[in-house]
N, C-alpha and C positions, 0 to 999 in steps of 0.2 A: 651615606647615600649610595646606591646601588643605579646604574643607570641601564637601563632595558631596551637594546637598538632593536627592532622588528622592521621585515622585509616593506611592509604595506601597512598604509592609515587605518587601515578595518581592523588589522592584526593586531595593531599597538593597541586600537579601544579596547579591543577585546579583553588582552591583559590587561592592560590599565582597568576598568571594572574590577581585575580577579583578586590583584595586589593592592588593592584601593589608592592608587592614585587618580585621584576625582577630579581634581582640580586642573582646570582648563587654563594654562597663562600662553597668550597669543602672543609674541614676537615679530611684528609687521605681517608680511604674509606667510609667516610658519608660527605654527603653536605646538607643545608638550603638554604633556598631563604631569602633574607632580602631587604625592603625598605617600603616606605609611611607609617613610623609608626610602621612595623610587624614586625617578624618574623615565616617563617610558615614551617614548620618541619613533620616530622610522625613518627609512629610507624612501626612495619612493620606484622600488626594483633596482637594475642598477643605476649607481651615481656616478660609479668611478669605471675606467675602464683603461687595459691598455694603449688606449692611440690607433693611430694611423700613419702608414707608410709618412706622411710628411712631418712627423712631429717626431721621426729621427732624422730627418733632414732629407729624404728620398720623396725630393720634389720632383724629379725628371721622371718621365717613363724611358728608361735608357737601358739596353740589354746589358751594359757594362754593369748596373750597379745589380742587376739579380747575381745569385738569391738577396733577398732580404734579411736579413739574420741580426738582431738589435745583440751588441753585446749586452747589455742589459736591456730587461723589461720598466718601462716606464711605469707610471700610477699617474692618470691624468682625468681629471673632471669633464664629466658628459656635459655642452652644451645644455643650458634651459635651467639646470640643475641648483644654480649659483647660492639662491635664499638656501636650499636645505643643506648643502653642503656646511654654509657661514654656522646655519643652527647648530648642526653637528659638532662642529670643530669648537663653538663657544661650549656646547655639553660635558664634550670629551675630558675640555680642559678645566672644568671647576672644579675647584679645592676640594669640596665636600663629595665630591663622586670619587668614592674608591674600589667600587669593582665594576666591571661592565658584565652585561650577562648577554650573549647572541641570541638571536629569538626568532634572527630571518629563519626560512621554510628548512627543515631539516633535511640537506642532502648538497651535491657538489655545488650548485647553485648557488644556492641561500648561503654556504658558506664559503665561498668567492666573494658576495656581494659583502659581507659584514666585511673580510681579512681586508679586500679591497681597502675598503673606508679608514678600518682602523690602523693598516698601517701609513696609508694615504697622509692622515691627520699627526702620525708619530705617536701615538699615544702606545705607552707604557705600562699601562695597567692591567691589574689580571683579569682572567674574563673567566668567566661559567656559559656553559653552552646549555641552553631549555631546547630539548629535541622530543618533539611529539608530533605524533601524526594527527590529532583531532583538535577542533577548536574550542571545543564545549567546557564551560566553565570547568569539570571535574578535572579532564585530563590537561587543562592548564594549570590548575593546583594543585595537580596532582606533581606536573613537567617539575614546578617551580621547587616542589620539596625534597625532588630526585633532580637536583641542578650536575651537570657533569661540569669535568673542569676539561676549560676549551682546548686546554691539550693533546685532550684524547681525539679529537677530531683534528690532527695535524696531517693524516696521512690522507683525508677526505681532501682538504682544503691542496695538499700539495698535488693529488691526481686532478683535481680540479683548473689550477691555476697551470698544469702542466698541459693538458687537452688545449688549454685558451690558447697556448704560446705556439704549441704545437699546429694547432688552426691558424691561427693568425701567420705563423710563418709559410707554413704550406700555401695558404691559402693565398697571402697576399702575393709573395712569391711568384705563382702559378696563376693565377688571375694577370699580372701585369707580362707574366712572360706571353703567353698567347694572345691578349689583349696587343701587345707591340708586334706580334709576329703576323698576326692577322689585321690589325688596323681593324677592330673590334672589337666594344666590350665585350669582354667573356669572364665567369666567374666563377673558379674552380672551388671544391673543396674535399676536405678529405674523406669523408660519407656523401654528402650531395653530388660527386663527378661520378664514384660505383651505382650509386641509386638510378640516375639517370645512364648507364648504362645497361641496368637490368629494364628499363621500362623502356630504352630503345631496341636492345634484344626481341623485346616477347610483340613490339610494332613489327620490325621485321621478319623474322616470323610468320607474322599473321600475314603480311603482303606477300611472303613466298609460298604460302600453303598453298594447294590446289586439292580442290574439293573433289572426292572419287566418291562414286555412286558404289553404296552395296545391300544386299535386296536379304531381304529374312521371311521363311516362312512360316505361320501361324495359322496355330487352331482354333474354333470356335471361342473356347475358354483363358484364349491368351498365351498358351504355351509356346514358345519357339523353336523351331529345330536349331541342334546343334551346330549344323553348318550351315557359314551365312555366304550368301552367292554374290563375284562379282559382274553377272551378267542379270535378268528380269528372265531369259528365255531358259538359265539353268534354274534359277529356283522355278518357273514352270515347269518345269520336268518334275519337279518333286511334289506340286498341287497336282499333276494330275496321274500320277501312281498313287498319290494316299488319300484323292477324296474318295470317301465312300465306303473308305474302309478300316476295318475294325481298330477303333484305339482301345490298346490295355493299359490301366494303370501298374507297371513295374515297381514303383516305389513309393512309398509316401510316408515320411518324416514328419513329426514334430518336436519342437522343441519349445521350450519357455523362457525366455529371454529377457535381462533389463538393458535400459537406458539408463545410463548414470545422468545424473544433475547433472547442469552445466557449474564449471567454479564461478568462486567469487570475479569478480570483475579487477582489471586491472587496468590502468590506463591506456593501454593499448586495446584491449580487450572491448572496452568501452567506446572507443574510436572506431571500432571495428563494426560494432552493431548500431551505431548513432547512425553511421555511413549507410549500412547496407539499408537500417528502417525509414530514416526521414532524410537518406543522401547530406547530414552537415559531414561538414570538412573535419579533420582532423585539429586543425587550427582552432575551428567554433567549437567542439566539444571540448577543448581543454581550456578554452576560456569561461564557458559556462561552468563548466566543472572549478577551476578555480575561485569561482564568485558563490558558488554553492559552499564549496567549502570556509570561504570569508562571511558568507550567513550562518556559518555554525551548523548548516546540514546535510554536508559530506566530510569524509574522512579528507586526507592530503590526496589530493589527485594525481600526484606525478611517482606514482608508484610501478614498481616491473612484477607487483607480486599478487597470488589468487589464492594467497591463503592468510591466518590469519595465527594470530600465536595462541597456547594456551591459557594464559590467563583473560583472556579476552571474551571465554565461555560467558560471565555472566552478562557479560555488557553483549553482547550475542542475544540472550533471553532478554533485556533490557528493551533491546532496540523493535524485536519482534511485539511486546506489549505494547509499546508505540506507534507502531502500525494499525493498532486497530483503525484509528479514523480512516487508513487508506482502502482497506477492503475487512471488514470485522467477522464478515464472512470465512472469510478465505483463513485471517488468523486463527476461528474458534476453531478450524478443521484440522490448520497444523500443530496446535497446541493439542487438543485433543488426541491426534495420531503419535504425537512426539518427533520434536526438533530431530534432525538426523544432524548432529554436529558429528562429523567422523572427520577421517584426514582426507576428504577431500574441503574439507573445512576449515582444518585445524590440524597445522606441520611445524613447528618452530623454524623446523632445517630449510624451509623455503622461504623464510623471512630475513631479509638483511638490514636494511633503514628502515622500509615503511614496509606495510599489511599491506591485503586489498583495501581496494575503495567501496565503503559498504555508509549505509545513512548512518547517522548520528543521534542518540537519544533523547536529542532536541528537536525529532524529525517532525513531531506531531504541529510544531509551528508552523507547518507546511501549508497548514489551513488558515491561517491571517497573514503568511508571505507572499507580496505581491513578484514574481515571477517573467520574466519575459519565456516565449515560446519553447526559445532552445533551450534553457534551464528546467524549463518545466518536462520538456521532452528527455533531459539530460538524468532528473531525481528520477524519472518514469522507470525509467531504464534499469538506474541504480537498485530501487527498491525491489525491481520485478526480479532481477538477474539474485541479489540475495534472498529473497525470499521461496525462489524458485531450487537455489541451491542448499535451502535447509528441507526441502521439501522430500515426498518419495521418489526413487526412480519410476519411469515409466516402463510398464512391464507388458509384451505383447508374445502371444503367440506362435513362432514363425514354422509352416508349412512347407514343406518341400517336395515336389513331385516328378517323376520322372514318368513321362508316355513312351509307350512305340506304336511305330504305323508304318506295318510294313517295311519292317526296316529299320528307318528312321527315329532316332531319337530326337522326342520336344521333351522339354523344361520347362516348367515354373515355380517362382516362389511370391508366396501371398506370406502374409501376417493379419493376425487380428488383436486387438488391443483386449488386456486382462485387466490395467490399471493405467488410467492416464496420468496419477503423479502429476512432476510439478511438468508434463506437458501439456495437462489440461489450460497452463497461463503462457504457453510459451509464442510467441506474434508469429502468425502464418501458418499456424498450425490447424491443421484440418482433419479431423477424424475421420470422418466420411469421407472422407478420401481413400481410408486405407481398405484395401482388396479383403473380400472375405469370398473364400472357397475354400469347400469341406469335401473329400472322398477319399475313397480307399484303396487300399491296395489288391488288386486284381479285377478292379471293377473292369467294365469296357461301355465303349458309346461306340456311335459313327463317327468318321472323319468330317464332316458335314460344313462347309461354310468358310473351306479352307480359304485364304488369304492369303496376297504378297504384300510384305511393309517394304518401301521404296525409303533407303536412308541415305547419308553420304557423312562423310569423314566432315567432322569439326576443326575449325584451326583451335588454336592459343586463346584465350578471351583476354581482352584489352583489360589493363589494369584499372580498378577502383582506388580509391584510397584504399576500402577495406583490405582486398587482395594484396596491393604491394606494403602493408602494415604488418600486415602477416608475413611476407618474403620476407620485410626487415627485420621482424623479430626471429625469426626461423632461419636465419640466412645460412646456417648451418649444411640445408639440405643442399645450395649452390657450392660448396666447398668439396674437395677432392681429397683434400689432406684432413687425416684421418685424426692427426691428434687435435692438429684446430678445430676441428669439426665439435670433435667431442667437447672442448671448451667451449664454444661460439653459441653452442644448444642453449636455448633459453635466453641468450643473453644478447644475440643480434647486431645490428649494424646501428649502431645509432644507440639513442638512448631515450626512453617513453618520453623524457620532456622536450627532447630534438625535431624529434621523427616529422614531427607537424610545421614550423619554421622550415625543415627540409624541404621540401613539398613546396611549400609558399614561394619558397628563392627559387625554386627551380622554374616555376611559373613566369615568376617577376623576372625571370634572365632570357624568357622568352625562348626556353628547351623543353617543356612541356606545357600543355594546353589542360585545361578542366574543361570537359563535353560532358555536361549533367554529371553522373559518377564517374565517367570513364577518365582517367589520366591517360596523354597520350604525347607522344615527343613529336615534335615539329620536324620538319627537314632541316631547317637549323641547327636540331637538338642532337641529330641524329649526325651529321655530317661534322659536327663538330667532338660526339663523343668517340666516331668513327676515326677520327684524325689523332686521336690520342694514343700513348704508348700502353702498355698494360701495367704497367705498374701507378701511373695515375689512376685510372677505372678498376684496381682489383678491389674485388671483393674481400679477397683472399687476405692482402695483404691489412687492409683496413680492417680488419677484422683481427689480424694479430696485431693489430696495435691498440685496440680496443680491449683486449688481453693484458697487453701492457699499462695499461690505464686500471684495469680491478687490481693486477696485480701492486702497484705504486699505492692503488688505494689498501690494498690492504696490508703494506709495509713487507712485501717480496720482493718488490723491483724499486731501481732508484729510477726518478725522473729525469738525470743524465743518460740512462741510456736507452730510455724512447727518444730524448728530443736529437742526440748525435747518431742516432735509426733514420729520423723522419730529416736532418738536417744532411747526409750522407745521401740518401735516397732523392730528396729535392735535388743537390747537385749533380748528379747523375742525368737529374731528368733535364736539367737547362744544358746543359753540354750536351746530350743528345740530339738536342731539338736545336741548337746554335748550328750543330755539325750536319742537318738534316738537306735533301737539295731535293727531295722530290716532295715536302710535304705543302698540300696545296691550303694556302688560304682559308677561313671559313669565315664567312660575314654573314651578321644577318642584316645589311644594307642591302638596299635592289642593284640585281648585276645588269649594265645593260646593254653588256657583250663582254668580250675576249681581247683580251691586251694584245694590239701587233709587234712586243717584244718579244714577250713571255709566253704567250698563250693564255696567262690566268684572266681570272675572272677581271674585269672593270666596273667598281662599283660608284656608288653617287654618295659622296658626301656635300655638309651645308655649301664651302665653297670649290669643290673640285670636282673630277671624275678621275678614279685613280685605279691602280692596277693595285688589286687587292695580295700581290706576292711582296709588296713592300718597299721603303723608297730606299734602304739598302741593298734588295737583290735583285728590285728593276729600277723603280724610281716613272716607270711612264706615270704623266699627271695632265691633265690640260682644266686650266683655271676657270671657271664658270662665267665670270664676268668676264668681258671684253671691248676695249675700247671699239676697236678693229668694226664692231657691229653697232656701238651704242647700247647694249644689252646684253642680258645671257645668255648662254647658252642651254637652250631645252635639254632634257634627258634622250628622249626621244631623237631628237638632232644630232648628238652625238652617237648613239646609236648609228644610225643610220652610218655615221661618217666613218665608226668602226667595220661596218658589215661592206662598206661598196668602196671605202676608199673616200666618197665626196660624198656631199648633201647641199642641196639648195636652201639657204638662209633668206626669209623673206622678212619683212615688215624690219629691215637694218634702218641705221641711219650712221650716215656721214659725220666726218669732223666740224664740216660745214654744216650739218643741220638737214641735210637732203637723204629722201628716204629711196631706201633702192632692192632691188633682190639680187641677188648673186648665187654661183656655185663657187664651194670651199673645196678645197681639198687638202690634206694633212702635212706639214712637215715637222718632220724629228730630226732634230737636232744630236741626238744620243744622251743628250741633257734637256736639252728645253723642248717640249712638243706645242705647234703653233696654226694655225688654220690662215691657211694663203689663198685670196682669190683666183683664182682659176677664170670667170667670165660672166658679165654682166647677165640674168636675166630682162627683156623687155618686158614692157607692162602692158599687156592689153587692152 
């Protein structure tokens, strides 16, 4: 008996169908399918995972006990999980099961989650790895009869488990050390801290830009002079020397020009256009995209790649005859004209785990699958982006002209379209849009109608998802060092199934904001990524470590020496920041004033008002409640008591039960701060 672990419940039916295990036996609230030989089961994502700072005993938030660094890695069961776990561990262990075969999603992921489980459980057995990108019956019987032995996915599985450890220590590490230093949640990571530093960059920026006025002048037909003016009163000097006088056409150019296809889609690619067309998140397009995929009518979505390998040509023609029900038109045109599979198509040398994400030859189900919006928006996408990419380039004419007048040289350049190609389908595309002017050279007109365009400098544009997806994949161009650079190309900050959770934690940590598309960092976000060393926020450096991570993956580096990299570096970073005396606090609590030891900030917690530098290196604190008044103390009240020294306390009551108003005024102790009556108000 062979036993078949798969990532998710959709997954497992899937196989179970292929391998005919039919048979449905229910176990309380977990069931398996079992027959012809199988048994085929799932997880349900992950089950198992490393822990949490307390489950190696690092209950205190205490600066003594950073860094965090487990001499070993634990294997510990996710809350909720408990029935499927029990299921598993009875599977793992019957007599009659003697090989396991992994089936979770083929890539670091999916092969954490199974190693997870199975060594979780101790189980001993050999395993076969089923690693396929599609879900459609063929290419799982196809996976099942090219079974790999799970060995060969040792070095996935070790870069994999290496990143977790390597996150988890930085991460937790670095979270509790600034979270203690500032007396506030804060949550570092080793891509998430660089991210939010580039999206605070390109905010600041745009707040220091200063917009400059500068003026162009034009002629009736659009042309501009080559000099553009920064006053209104110099380019009128040039409107009224050349109206009225003779323009010669000097130059006139043509050329014939394509537009290549756009490529296949890639998960980020996809993320990219979801965003820009109908603004979903990075988040919602890969969740829709992965449930397309569990209907059997997308490829694996968590793919980094826009091509496709060569044996894959027929199932290419396969999928395009399947389309007919989506536009039969359109397909009898590209059939007729012939597929353009070229290597913008079809590269072997850019495929590593998965292809692009392209539909499935199951797609034509499309027409009795019932859909939610963003899935339907999500296949839209998919079908239009590959169909667009087997299609003609788009071929236009491009015109170039050069005037003089008097002097003065205008420019312009027009195009007119020869062949719309696959931009006749492409969203937002406008033909009638594009400029058509036709003349020659030596013609001449009048200057006639001449014009001032009144322009001004643009800043930065605030980041989209789509825009800063793009930085993360391309982060290459933010790099200075040339040979990282050259590595990093293509391969980015992050990783196509990250990128989106990235984003999400950076929200929920309350350092960036989502405004319709724009991403934008709070003052929170920004005062806190501002307070950091550079070597937490580089880019640079995360990105050589993401390096170290392909390279572990693919058996060049060992995973001792990323983790004694990132464990040397952490230590670096907590001694720096122990030994630190000017760095100020960052909360995102309401401040509501300035400490009269320290100068820092005073913020408001549930039961305090406290000097947000720390009860180590100030320690000022005054307790919310107080007998003293019968009550608490307002925010606002203290306030006040900070900024003048005293504040009048009204609506108090006595020990005795008698109500009174009084002014306060402050005593500190150098250890205890306490509020002393000063003198009775009268009641009116």
């Amino acid at each position: 008996m062979r036993l078949i672990l798969a990532e998710k419940p959709s997954v497992a039916a899937s196989i179970a169908y292929c391998v005919g295990a039919t048979e449905k036996i229910t176990d309380g609230n977990t069931f398996y399918r079992q027959g012809n030989g199988y048994i085929v089961t799932n997880a349900l994502g992950h089950l198992i995972g490393i822990g949490m700072p307390e489950d190696y005993g690092w209950d205190k938030w205490e600066l003594e006990m950073l860094p965090l660094i487990p001499e070993k890695f634990k294997l510990i069961p996710i809350n909720g999980y408990g029935d499927q776990i029990k299921l598993l561990k009875s599977l793992f262990a019957r007599d009659d099961v003697s090989e396991i075969i992994n089936a979770c999603d083929a890539g670091r992921e999916g092969e954490c989650i199974f190693r997870y489980i199975y060594n979780y459980l101790g189980c001993k057995k050999p395993v076969k790895r089923l690693w396929i990108s599609s879900l459609t019956d063929e290419s799982i019987k196809q996976g099942m009869n090219n079974l790999l032995d799970g060995k060969t996915k040792e070095n996935l599985y070790s870069a994999g488990f290496t990143r977790a450890k390597a996150d988890w220590i930085l991460g937790m590490s670095l979270s509790r050390l600034y979270s203690i230093l500032d007396d506030s949640k804060h949550r570092v990571g080793r891509v998430k801290t660089p991210v939010l530093n580039i999206i605070a960059k390109r905010d600041e920026a745009i707040e220091n830009f200063v917009r400059k006025p500068y003026f162009k002048v034009l002629i009736s037909n659009g042309a501009e002079c080559d000099t553009t003016f920064d006053t209104k009163d110099k380019a009128q000097v040039i409107v009224d020397k050349c109206s009225g006088q003779t323009v010669t056409i000097v130059s006139a150019k043509s050329e014939q020009k394509k537009e290549q296809r756009p490529l296949l889609h890639s998960l980020t690619s996809l993320q990219q256009e979801a965003n820009d067309v109908y603004g979903m998140t990075a988040a919602d397009t890969l969740k829709a995209a992965q449930s397309l995929y569990e209907k059997k009518l997308l490829t694996y979505p968590r793919t980094d790649s826009n091509y496709l390998t060569d044996d894959m040509i027929p199932l290419v023609e396969s999928v395009v005859k399947c389309l007919a029900f989506f536009d039969n038109e359109r397909i009898q045109q590209m059939q007729k004209q012939g597929l353009n599979i070229d290597k913008r198509i079809i590269d072997n040398s850019k495929v590593s785990d998965h292809h692009a994400l392209i539909p499935t030859n199951l797609i034509s189900r499309l027409e009795s699958e019932p859909l939610t919006e963003q899935e339907n928006n999500i296949i839209n996408l998919v079908i239009n982006r590959f169909l667009c990419a087997l299609d003609k380039p788009y071929t236009y004419a491009e015109y170039k002209y050069e005037f003089s007048v008097f002097g003065e040289t205008f420019r312009l350049t027009v195009k007119t379209t020869v062949e719309l190609g696959w931009r006749r389908y492409s969203k937002g595309w406008d033909d009638e849009s594009v400029r058509r002017y036709i003349c020659s050279e030596n013609d001449t007109f009048s200057a006639d109608n001449m014009m001032i365009k009144e322009c001004e400098t643009k800043p930065p544009k605030r980041f989209t998802e789509s825009s800063l997806l793009a930085v993360m994949e391309n982060i290459d161009r933010l790099i200075d060092d040339k040979e990282l650079k050259g590595f990093v190309k293509e391969r980015g900050l992050g990783t196509p199934a990250t990128r989106a959770s990235i984003i999400e934690e950076l929200i929920s940590a309350g350092y960036i904001t989502r405004s319709k598309k724009q991403l934008i960092s709070t003052e929170y976000g920004r005062k806190f990524v501002n307070s950091l060393p550079d070597r937490v926020k580089s880019a640079e450096l995360t990105a050589h470590w993401e390096r170290m991570l392909t390279d572990i993956e693919n058996g060049k580096e060992s995973p001792d020496a990323l983790m004694n990299e990132i464990c040397d570096n952490l230590r670096e970073t907590i001694n720096y920041e122990k030994s630190r005396t000017d760095r100020i606090p960052v909360t995102d609590k309401t401040v509501i004033g300035n400490c009269p030891r320290c100068g820092s900030p005073v913020a408001e917690s549930p039961k305090t008002f406290y000097c947000t530098k720390g009860r180590d290196k100030c320690g000022f604190c005054i307790f919310k409640q107080s007998k003293l008044i019968g009550r608490s103390y307002t925010a606002a009240e203290i306030s006040e008591l900070l900024s003048t020294g005293k504040v009048t306390l009204n609506n108090c009551t006595s020990s005795k039960g008698n109500k009174y108003s009084a002014v306060f005024g402050m005593e500190d102790t150098g250890k205890y701060v306490n509020l002393r009556l000063k003198c009775f108000v009268k009641r009116k």
